[in-house]
C-alpha positions in Angstrom: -22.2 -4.2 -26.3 -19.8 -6.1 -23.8 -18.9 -5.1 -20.4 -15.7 -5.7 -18.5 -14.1 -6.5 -15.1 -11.1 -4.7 -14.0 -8.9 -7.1 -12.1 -9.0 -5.3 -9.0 -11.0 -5.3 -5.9 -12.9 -2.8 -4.3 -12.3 -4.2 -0.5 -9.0 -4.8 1.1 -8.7 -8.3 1.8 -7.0 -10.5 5.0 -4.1 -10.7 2.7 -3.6 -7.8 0.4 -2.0 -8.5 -2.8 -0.9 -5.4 -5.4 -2.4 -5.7 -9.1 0.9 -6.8 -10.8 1.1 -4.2 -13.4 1.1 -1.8 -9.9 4.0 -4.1 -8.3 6.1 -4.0 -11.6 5.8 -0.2 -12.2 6.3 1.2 -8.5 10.3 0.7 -7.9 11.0 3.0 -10.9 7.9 5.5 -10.7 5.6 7.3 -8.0 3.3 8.0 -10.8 1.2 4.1 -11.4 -1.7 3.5 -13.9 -4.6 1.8 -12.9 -6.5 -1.3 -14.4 -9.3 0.9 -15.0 -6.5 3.3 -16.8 -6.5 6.0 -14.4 -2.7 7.2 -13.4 -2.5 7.9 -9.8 0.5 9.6 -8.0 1.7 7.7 -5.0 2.9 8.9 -2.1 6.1 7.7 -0.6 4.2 5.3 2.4 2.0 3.8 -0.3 4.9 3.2 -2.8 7.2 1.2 0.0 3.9 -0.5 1.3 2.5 -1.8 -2.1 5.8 -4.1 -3.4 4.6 -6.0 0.2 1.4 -6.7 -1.1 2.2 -10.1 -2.1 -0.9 -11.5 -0.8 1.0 -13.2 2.1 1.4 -10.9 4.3 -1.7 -10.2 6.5 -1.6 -6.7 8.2 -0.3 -7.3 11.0 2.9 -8.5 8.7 2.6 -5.5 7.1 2.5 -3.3 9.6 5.5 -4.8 11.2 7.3 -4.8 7.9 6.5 -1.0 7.9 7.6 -0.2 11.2 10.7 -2.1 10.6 11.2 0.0 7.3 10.9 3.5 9.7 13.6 1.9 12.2 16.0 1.2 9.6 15.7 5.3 8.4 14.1 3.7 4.5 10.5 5.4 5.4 9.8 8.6 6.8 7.4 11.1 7.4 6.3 14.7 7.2 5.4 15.0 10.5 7.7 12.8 12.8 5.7 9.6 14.3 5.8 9.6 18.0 8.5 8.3 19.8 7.1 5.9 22.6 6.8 2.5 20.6 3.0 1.8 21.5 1.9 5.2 19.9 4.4 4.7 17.2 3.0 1.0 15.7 -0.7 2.4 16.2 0.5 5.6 14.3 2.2 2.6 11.6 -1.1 0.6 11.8 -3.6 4.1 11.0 -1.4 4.5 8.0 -1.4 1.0 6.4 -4.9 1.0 6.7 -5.2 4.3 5.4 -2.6 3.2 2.4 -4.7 0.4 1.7 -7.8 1.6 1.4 -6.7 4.1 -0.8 -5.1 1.8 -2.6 -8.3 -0.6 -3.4 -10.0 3.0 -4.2 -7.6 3.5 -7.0 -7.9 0.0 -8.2 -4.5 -0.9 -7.6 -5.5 -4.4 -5.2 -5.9 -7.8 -6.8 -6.6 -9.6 -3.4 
């Protein structure tokens, strides 16, 4: 009998970096199979997050990147996000950690 490591890990890291089968399949799909061969449905915040996962953006990059994403109209929302800009990039920030925890959950984190 053997045993074997997925290539994922379990925490989110300083620098968060996607598995890269997760990177490669998420422009074309919503629907992403894990290293531990799970398929898991991705919403549309984690799907624009994770190709930013390059492990060299730290999160406050991301976060940024995200909120730049929501100004330019590519990323919205179901509810809207609040309008004054402090409550809007802690609103941003909630859901890039959320995304990312979710994310190393599903086993979709390398870094």
């Amino acid at each position: 009998l053997g045993t074997w490591q997925p290539p994922c890990v379990a925490e989110v890291s300083e620098r968060p970096r996607a598995s890269a089968w997760a990177a490669f399949c998420v422009p074309s799909t919503e629907r992403v199979t894990t290293a531990r061969h799970a398929v898991v449905a991705l919403e549309g915040f984690s799907q624009a997050l994770l190709p930013l996962l390059d492990g060299q953006r730290d999160h406050a990059a991301l976060e940024a990147a995200m909120l730049d994403q929501l100004a330019k109209g590519t990323l919205s929302f179901e509810s809207p996000p609040p309008a004054e800009p402090a409550a809007r990039k802690s609103f941003v920030a909630d859901r890039v950690h959320e995304a990312l925890a979710s994310l190393a959950r599903h086993g979709l984190l390398a870094g």
